[in-house]
Each structure stands twice: as C-alpha cells, then as structure tokens.
C-alpha positions in Angstrom: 179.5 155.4 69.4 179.6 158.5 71.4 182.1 159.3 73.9 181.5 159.0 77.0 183.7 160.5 80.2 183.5 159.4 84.3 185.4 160.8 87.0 186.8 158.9 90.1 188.7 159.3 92.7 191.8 157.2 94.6 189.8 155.5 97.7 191.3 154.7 100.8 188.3 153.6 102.8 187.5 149.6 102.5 185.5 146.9 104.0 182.3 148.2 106.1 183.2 151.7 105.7 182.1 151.8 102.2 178.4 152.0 103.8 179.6 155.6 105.3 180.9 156.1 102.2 177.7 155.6 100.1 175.8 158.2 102.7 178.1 160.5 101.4 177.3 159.8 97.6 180.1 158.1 96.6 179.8 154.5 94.9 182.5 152.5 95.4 184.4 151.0 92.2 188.0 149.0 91.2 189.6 148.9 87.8 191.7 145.9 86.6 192.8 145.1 83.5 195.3 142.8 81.4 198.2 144.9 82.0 196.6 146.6 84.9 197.0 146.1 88.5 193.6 146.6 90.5 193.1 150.2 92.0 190.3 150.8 94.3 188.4 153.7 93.4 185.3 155.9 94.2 183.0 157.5 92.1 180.1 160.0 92.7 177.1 158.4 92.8 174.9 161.3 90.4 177.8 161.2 88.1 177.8 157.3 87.6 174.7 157.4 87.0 174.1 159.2 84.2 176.9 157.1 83.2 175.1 154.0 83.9 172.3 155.3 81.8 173.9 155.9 78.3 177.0 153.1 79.0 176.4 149.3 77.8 179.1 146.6 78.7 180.2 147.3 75.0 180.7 151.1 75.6 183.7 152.4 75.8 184.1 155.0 78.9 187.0 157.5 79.3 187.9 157.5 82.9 189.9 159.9 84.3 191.2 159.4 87.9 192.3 162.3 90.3 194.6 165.0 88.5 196.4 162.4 86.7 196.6 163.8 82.8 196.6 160.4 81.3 193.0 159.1 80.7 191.8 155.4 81.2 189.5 153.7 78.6 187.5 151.4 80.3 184.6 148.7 80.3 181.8 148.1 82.7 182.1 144.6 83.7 179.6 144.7 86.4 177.3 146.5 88.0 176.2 145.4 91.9 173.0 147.3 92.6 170.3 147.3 96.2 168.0 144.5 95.3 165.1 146.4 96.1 165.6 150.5 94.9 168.3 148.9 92.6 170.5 151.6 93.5 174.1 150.9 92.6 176.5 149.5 95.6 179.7 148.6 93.7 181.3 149.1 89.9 184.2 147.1 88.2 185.5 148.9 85.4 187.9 146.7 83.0 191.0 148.9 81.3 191.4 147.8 77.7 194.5 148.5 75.2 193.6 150.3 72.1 195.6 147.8 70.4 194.9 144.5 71.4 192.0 142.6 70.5 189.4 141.7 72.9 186.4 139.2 73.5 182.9 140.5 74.6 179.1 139.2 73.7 177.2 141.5 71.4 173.5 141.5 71.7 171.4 140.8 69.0 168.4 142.6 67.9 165.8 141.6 65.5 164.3 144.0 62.9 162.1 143.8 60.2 158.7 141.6 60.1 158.6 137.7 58.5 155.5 137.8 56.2 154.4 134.4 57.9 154.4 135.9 60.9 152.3 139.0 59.8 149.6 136.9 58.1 149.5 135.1 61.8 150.4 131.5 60.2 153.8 131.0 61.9 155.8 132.7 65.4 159.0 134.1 65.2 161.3 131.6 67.9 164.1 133.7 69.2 167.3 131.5 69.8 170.9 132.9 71.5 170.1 136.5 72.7 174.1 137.3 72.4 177.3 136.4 69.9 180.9 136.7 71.3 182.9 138.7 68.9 186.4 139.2 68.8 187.8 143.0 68.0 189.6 145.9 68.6 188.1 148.1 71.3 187.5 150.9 69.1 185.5 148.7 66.6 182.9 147.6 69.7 179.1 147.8 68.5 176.3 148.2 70.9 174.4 145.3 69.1 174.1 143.1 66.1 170.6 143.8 63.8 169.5 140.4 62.3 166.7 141.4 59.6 163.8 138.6 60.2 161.7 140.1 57.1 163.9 137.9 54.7 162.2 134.4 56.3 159.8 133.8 53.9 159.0 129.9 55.0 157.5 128.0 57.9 160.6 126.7 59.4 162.6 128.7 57.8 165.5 130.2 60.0 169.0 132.6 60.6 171.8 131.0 62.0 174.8 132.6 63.7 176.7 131.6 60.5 174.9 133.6 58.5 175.6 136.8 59.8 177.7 139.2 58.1 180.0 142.0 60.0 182.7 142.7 58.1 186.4 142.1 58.3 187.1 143.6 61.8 185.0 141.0 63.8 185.8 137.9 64.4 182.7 135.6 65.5 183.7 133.3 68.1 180.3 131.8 68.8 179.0 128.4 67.3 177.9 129.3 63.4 175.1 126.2 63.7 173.3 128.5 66.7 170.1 129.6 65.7 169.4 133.4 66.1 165.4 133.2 64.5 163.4 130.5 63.0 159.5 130.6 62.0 157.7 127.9 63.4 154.3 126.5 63.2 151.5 128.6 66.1 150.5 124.6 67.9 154.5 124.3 68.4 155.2 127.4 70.3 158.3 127.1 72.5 156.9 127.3 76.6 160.1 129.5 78.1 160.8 128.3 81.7 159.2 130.3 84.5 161.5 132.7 86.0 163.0 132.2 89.3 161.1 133.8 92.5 161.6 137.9 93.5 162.8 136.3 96.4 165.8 134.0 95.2 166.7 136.6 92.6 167.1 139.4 95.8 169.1 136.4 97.9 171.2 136.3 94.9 172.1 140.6 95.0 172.3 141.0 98.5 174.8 137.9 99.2 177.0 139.8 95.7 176.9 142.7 97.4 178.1 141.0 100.4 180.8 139.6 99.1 181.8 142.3 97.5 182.4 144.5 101.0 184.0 141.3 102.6 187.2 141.2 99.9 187.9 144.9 100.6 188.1 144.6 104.1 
C-alpha cells in the first residue's frame, strides 16, 4: 500500500466550541489506542480530506502531531460526517504497534465472470460482504479478491473456508460463510428495503451529537 501522511494539531477547544472551530477549517479528531491514552486533536479540514479520499479503515496513516519528531501510525476508526453535504464533523484515529497483531474486517471483492451466469441461466448471490483477519499492521490489505469464474454449476458456491491468503493472516470469520453461490434466476434473493433518508440522517445527526456532548 502507499503511504500515506496527515498532520494534526494538540486541541484545547471542546464541547460546543468545536462548531467555531469547524468555521475555521479545522475538523476535530482523538486518537486512542492499546497502549495509548486518548489525545484530543484537530486536523485541517482540506488536508483530511484528501486523506479521507485515498485512506480505507485498512490503510495505514502516518500521523504526525505538532513538532513532535516521533510519528504515529494510525487507523481510521470512524468517520462522523453532516448528514446532508456529508461533510466530515469528527475523526477517531486508532494507534497501532508495528508488532502486535491486530483484528480488522477485510472487504471482499468479486472478480472474474461464472459461465452460468454469462449464458444468463443462473445469478451470482453475494453472501458476507467482509472477513475479519488477524495480522500484523504492516501486512493489512485493502481487500480480499474472490475469483467467481471458477463456479462452473448451478448451485455451486465459495465459502470463507476456501479462501487462501497465505501464512500472515489469520481468518477469524466462520469458514462455513458463504462468500458467492450461483443459483437458479426464479430463486433470486429479495434484499430488504433500505431504511428511510430520514432515519438514516436521525441516525448522523444524534452521532454527531454525542460526539460534541463527551468533550464538553
């Protein structure tokens, strides 16, 4: 992976200052870690994010805060953005040691076409979007590729046991998970209709909230 560098600075102002603070393009971010006590930070708000923009949760960041010489590798852990321009209002940065192990779900991505469902006799069913790994923070991967082209028969299908990444990686999630199967057009899996605009903007805004409340 590339490597990627942010800047922060100490910050001093909490609570319902931080909305002063924004106007001045600074977001407002902590870092915490295993061995790391939280420090509340701020971050300018054009440099995070082009951050934001080339950083994944599995993507490690080099922060470096104030004039301090020693840099801090670090995690995105979450992101609270405006609900409506879904401009970032908050950023929690995890601090990982080189040498110790740690847990984090790895997306998965499908490549390749099943011949089934090229001729149009069978769909492609997508199980777990995600697989928890265990690693070492250098050996993070911005995904997992799971090759579909290889399911060759209706009902046919790629479990989480059957993938394949190498000493390094330990695969923490359930190896009878299904990742792909082909299955017959007339039994098409109906997803669930996604919650309302409304709820989802409820949701943010009370996050946000909540956020602004624990710093006070």
């Amino acid at each position: 992976m590339e490597q990627i560098t942010l800047s922060a600075q100490l910050r001093t102002v909490t609570g319902k200052q931080v909305r002063q603070l924004r106007r001045e393009g600074w977001i407002p971010a902590v870092v915490y870690g295993h061995h790391t006590a939280p420090v509340s930070l701020q971050i300018e708000e054009r440099a995070l994010r082009r951050v934001l923009q080339r950083a994944g949760s599995n993507q490690l960041i080099r922060l470096q805060i104030g004039e301090s010489e020693t840099p801090h590798m670090v995690l995105l852990r979450e992101v609270q953005r405006e609900p409506i321009k879904r401009q970032p209002l908050h950023v929690d940065l995890y601090e990982v040691v080189m040498t110790e192990r740690i847990r984090t779900e790895v997306p998965v991505v499908f490549v390749g076409t099943s011949p089934i469902v090229k001729r149009g006799d069978g769909l492609l069913y997508h199980g777990v979007e995600a697989v928890e790994v265990e690693c070492l923070p250098a050996d993070l991967i911005s995904h997992i590729e799971v090759d579909v082209s290889n399911l060759t028969e209706m009902d046919q299908e790629i479990t989480v046991g059957d993938l394949q990444l190498g000493d390094k990686y330990e695969i923490l999630s359930d190896p009878h998970e299904v990742l792909a199967r082909v299955i017959p057009v007339e039994e098409e899996v109906v997803e669930e209709a996604a919650p309302q605009a409304e709820a989802e903007v409820e949701v943010v805004s009370r996050k946000a909230e909540e956020a602004e409340e624990k710093e006070e």
